[in-house]
NUGU-23105 format. One record per residue (C-alpha): x, y, z. Coordinates in steps of 0.25 Angstrom, whole numbers, plus 5000, padded with zeros to 4 digits. Example, Ala and Ser with C-alpha at 12.3 -4.5 7.8 and 13.67 -1.06 7.14 Angstrom:
BEGIN
504949825031;505549965029;
//
This chain:
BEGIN
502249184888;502949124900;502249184913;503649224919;503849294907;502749384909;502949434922;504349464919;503949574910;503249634919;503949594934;505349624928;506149744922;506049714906;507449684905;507449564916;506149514909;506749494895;507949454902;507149344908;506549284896;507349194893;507249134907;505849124910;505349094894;506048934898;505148924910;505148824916;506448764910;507548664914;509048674914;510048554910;510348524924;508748514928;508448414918;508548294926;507248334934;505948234931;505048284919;503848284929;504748374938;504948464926;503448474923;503148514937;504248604939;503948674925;502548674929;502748754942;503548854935;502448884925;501148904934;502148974943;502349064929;500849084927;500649104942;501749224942;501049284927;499649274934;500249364946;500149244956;501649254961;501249174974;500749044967;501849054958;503049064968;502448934974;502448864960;503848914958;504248874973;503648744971;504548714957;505648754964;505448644975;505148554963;506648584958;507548684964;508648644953;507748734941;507848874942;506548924936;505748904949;506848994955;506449104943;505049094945;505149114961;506049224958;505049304948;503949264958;504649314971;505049464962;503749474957;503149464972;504249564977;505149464985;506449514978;507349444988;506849304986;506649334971;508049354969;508349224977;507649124968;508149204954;509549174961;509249034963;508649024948;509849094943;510848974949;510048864944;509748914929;510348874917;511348954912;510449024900;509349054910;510349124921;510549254915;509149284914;508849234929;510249334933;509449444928;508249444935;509049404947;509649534946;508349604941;507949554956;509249594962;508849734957;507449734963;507949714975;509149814977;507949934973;507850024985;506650034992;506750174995;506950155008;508350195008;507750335005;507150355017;507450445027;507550385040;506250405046;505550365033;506250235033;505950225049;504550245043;504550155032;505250045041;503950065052;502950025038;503849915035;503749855049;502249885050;502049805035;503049695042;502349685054;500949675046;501349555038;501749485052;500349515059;499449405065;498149465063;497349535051;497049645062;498549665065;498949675051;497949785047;498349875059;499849865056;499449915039;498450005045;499950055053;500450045039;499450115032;499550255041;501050245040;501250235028;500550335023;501350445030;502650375025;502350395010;501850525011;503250555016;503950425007;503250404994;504450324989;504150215000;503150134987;503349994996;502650065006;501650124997;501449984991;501349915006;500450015009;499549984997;499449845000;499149895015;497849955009;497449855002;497449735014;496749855022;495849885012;496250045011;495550064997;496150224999;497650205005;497450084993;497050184983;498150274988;499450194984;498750144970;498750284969;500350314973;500650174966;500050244952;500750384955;502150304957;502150244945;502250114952;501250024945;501949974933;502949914943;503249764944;503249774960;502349654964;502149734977;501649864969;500949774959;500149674968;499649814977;499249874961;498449744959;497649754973;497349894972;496849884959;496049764963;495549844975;495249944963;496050054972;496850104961;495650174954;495750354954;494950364966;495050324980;494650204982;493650154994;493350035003;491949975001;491349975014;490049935009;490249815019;490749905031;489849955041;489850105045;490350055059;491149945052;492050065046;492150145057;492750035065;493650035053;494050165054;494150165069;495150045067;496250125058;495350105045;495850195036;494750175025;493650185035;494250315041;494250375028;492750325023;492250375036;492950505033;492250505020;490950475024;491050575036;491350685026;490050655016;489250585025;489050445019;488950295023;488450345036;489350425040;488850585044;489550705038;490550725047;491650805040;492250815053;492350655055;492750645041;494050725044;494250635057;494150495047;495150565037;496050605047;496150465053;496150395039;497450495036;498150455047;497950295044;498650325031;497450355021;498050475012;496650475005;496150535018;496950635018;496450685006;495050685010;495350745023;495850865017;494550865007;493950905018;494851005029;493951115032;493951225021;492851305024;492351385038;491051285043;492151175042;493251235050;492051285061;491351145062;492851085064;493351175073;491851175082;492151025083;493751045087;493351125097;492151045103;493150925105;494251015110;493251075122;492750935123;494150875129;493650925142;495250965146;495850845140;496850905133;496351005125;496951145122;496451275126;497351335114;496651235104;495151265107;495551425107;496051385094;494851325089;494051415094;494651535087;494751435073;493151405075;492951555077;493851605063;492951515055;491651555060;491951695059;492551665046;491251585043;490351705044;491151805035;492251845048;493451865044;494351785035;494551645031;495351575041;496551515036;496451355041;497451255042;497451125052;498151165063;498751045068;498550895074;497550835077;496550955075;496850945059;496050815063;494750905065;494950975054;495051105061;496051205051;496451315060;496751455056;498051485052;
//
């Protein structure tokens, strides 16, 4: 079966792909007026079209637009490098471009091939006129949306490696926020995906696989949505658990410096390890909470769920976090700190030690506010 025809039953809606038969079933194929062109000029050109066709069946879209580009240049009076550009240039996304060269193809087929070559023409047309969603938005999500946009912009146009992954590291923290709050945004879901992956986020990774699936968006013919399918399951991200970056080659003090740097994986393995005590790493449930808290705010929604595996539930917790609060608010030696919040403290340490040894009722806890939820101190209620 002709290559072409293969990806059009699966790139295009089912009525474009029988539609366009009859079109692609000729290539490659010469009109009346085309006839006068060399025999070895014919082998050439009819060449290039059919390993550009293979190239596009083997999902190498990019070796295939240069065969196609390269027939064109050979002879820009035929219109089937024109078609083939166009499929190319749809299936990577470029719809604009895409509907450029099926307009060129259209005026230069014969006349039997031009209402198949209309169709998808229009099929493109259609693509494009889709809304984004954006049009949705409320103001401030579309300020919001515009600001990931630039920072996406602005990392494409970076000069260094370093430079690029703090602008998707920007990327990554923001984003998260704004699809909590604008789940329809799937481009910045998708964008964000493919951020994960040049950072090597296995968890943020595993994340958008696992919004992709919930969406019902992996049967979609979006090379976009596609390609980032193909490298998360490459990465074998889209398993039922989270998954994890090897360290095995990392250093403890290789990690650290990781997480120190904005990291977000590094924050949350050290959280990990801090709350069992592995790799190295005391058991420090206190310093777990500290990673988690940091890895949440870089945009790791995973570490959300294991900071609240482990908020204080029970009496020794809420005493061993609120003796540390209080040691580093007496600590600041008069820089700042607030007579109200150590009598607060104090009186919270004082419920749950009472309550500990079998005084008084359970206090009813619940984070007070900023940046003391970072302790994991829950104050009485």
């Amino acid at each position: 079966m002709n290559p072409i025809v293969c990806f059009l039953r699966h790139s295009l809606p089912h009525l474009f792909a029988v539609v366009l038969l009859t079109m692609v079933c000729a290539l490659p194929s010469t009109s009346t007026a085309q006839s006068a062109h060399s025999t070895q000029s014919t082998v050439s050109y009819s060449a290039l079209i059919k390993s550009g066709n293979t190239l596009l069946q083997s999902n190498n879209s990019d070796e295939a637009l240069e065969l196609a580009r390269k027939a064109i240049q050979l002879d820009d009076k035929r219109y089937e490098g024109y078609a083939l550009t166009a499929l190319i240039l749809e299936k990577q996304g470029h719809l604009d471009e895409a509907t450029q060269q099926s307009a060129k193809a259209l005026e230069l087929a014969p006349a039997e091939k031009k209402v198949s070559l209309a169709a998808f023409r229009d099929s493109l047309e259609k693509q494009r006129s889709k809304p984004t969603g954006v049009q949705t938005f409320s103001p401030e999500a579309r300020r919001k949306y515009d600001v990931l946009m630039l920072i996406i912009a602005d990392a494409d146009k970076s000069k260094s490696r370093e430079e690029r992954q703090e602008l998707l590291k920007e990327f990554i923290s923001k984003s998260a926020t704004f699809l909590n709050d604008t789940p329809s945004a799937t481009n910045i879901l998708i964008l964000r995906g493919a951020a994960a992956v040049e950072l090597d986020y296995p968890g943020i990774g595993f994340d958008v696989g696992r919004k992709i699936k919930d969406l019902k968006m992996e049967a979609t013919s979006d090379p976009a949505v596609r390609r980032l399918l193909a490298q998360l399951e490459r990465k074998e991200w889209l398993g039922v658990n989270r998954a994890w970056r090897d360290w095995s080659k990392w250093t403890i003090q290789q990690i650290k410096g990781a997480a120190l740097n904005g990291d977000v994986e590094a924050e949350v393995a050290l959280g990990r390890w801090s709350q069992v005590g592995d790799s190295g790493i005391s058991h420090d449930i206190f310093e777990a909470r500290n990673w988690y808290q940091k890895a949440k705010k870089g945009g790791d929604d995973t570490a959300a769920v294991f900071l609240e595996a482990i908020a204080p539930h029970n009496a020794q917790d809420q005493i061993d976090n609120f003796t540390k609060f209080l040691v580093f608010l007496q600590g600041l030696n008069g820089k700042g700190e607030k007579v109200k919040d150590i009598k607060d403290a104090k009186e919270n340490l004082k419920a749950w030690e009472d309550f500990s040894q079998g005084i008084g009722d359970e206090p009813k806890a619940s984070v007070k506010n900023e940046p003391n939820g970072t302790w994991g101190i829950y104050y009485r209620q």
